[in-house]
N, C-alpha and C positions, 0 to 999 in steps of 0.2 A: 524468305529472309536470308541475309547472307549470315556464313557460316563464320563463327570465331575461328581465325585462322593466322598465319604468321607472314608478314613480309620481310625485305633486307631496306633497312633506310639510312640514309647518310645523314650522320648525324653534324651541324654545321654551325663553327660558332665565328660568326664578324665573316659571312660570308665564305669562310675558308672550311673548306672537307678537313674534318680532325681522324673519324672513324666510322666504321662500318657497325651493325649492332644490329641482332634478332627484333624483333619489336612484334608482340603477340600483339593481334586489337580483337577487342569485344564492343557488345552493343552498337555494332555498326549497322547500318539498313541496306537495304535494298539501294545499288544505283552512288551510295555515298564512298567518294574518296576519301582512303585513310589519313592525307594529308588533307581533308576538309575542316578547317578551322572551327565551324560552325558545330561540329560534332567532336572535336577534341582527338588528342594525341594522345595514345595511354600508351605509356612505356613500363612493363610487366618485369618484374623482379621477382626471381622466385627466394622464397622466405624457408629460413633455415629453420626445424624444430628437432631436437634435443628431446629424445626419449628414452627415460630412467626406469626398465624395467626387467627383473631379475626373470622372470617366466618367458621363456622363447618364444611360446604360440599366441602368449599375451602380445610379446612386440612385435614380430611378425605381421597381425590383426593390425594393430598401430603401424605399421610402416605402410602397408598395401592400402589403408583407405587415406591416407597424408599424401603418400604420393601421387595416389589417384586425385586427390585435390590440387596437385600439383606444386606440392611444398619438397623441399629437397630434405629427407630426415637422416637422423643421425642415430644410433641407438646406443645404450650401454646397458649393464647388466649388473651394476652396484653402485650407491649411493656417489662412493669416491671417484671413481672415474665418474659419475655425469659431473662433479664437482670442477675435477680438471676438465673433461669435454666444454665444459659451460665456460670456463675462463680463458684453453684454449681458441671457442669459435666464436664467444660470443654471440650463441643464436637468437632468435626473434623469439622464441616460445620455448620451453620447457613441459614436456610434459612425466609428471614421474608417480610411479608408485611411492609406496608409504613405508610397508615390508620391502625392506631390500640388505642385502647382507653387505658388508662392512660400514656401511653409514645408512642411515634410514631415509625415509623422503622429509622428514620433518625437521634432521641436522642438515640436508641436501637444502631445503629452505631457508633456515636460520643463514647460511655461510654465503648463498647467492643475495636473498636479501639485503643481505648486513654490504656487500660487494658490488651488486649491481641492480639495476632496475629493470631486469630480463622477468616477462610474465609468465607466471607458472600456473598449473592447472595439476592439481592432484588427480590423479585416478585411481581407488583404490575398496579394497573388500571390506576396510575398515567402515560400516555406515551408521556410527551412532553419532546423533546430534553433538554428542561433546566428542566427537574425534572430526566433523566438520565444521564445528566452530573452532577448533584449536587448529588446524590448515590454516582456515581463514584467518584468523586472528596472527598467527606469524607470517602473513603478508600472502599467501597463496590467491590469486586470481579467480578462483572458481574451484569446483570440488562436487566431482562427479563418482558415484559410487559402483562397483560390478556386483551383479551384470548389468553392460550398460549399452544403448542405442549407440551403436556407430555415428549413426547420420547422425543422433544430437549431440555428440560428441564434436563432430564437424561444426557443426554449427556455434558450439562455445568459443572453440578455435578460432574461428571466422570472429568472433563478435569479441575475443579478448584482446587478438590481433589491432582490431581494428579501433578497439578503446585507448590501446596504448601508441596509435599512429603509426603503425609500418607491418612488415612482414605478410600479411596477408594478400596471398596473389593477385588480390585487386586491391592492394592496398599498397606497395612501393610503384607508387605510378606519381606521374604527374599529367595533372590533369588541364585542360586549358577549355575555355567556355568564353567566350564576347573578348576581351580584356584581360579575362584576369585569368591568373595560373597558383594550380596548388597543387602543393610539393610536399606528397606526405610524406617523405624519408628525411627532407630537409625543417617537417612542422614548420609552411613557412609558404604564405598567402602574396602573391605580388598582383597589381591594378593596374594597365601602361607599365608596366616595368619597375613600379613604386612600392616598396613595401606594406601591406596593411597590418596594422595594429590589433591583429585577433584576439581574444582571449583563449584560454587552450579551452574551456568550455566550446567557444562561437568553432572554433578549429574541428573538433570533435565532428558536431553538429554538420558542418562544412561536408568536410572528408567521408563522412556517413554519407549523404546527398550525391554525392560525386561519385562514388562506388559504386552505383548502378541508376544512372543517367533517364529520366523519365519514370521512374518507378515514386510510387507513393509509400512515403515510412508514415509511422503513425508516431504522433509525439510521444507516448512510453518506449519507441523502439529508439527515438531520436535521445533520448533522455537517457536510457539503458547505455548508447554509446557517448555519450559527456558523461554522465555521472557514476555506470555501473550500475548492476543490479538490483543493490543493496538501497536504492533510494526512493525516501518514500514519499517525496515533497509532490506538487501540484503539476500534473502534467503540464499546466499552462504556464509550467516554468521557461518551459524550451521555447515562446513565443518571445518572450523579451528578449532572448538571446537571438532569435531569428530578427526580430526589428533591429537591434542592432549590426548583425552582419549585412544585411537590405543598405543600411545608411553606409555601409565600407566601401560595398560591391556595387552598388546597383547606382546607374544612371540618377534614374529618378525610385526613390526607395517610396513613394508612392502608387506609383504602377511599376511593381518587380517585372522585369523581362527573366531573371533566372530563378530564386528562389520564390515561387511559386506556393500556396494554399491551397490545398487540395480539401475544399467543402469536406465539413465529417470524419475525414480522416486525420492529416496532419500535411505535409509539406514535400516536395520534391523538386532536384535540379529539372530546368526546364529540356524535356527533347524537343528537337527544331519540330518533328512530325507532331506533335503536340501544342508547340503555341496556339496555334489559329484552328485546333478542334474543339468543334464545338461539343463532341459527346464526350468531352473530360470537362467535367465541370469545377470551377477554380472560382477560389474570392480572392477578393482585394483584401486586403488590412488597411 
């Protein structure tokens, strides 16, 4: 399997060389060129996260496994400055403590909420049911308590990122498959060059699928990234939204060639090595 790695690609609009640009690709195969249409162009953006934590070896911990994900981090070390940090960079994620000296992580929340729609992720030693339903409840994205798994830490990251449409290193790309293209920095689906009429639900859904090309999600992971967590409706909700992006994207939305049924499980963007296998078993709808 070929290795995620980086080429220099000329980037070209109306025919005319504009500029030069890093271009990370992943999920490529064996033998497939990066400029293989059939497997997509993913243009990598690294995503800025903003980290409010008054404890050195607490942010430290937080900066070495971020960057190691490959997010670009920012830190600060009281409430007020991540207030200004957050309004100076405007970054993709927030992540802050609770205890913090000159302003706490809960007015830190109140002032960004009230300002902007930047998603936040508490971390903190406070863990009683009524100090993470009061996070949550002032708008806090998720609310994780110490001591706390790294890797699930990452993993929230990854999945708030990617609720809210950008930031997440596999998630400011644009993605290209048969036709169509989707532009998750831009939330914004084109067919032939033509806008499609998504819902930010079907978009969600969409952008989830696209993130990692041939993999199978299951309709509660598909549903977790449209709706959040927090939801406790009918997994076979995320079907009606799948038939309706099928009828946007697809050819013929009776034999899907990209969004795919995966028997048992839930749904995945089509990879080319995957169409015509027969040991991946798929239905129709």
């Amino acid at each position: 399997m070929k290795q995620p790695g980086t080429f220099l690609k000329t980037c070209s609009k109306s025919s005319t060389k504009v500029r030069t640009r890093k271009v990370e690709i992943s999920h490529l195969g064996v033998g497939v060129p990066p400029d293989s249409q059939d497997w997509g162009i993913i243009v990598m953006m690294k995503a800025r996260v903003l980290v409010a934590e008054d404890e050195p070896k607490q942010a430290e911990l937080l900066r070495r496994y971020l960057e190691a994900e490959g997010y670009a981090v920012v830190i600060t070390s009281n409430g007020r400055q991540a207030v200004d940090e957050a309004r100076r960079l405007m970054p993709d994620l927030v992540i802050a403590d609770i205890m913090m000296p000159l302003m706490d992580g809960l007015d830190v929340c109140r002032v960004l909420r009230y300002e902007t729609d930047i998603p936040i992720i508490f971390v903190s030693a406070r863990s009683t049911e009524e100090d993470m339903l009061l996070g949550l409840d002032l708008g806090a994205d998720d609310y994780i308590t110490k001591p706390y798994s790294p890797r699930i830490l990452m993993a929230k990251v990854r999945t708030v990122l990617r609720r809210n449409g950008g930031g997440d290193p596999a998630s400011d790309q644009l993605f290209h498959f048969g036709d169509v293209t989707v532009d998750t920095r831009k939330h914004e689906i084109t067919k032939a060059g033509r806008p499609v009429d998504a819902t930010p639900k079907e978009f969600a859904i969409l952008a989830t699928l696209c993130s990692d090309r041939g993999r199978a999600f299951t309709r509660r992971q598909l549903l977790e990234a449209a709706f959040g967590f927090n939801y406790d409706g009918l997994e076979r909700t995320v079907d009606v939204h799948v038939v309706s992006l099928r009828k946007k994207i697809e050819l013929d939305p009776s034999e899907p060639a990209h969004i795919q049924t995966v028997y048992g499980v839930g749904y995945r963007l089509a990879d080319p090595e995957q169409l015509d296998d027969p040991e991946q078993p798929t239905e129709r709808d």
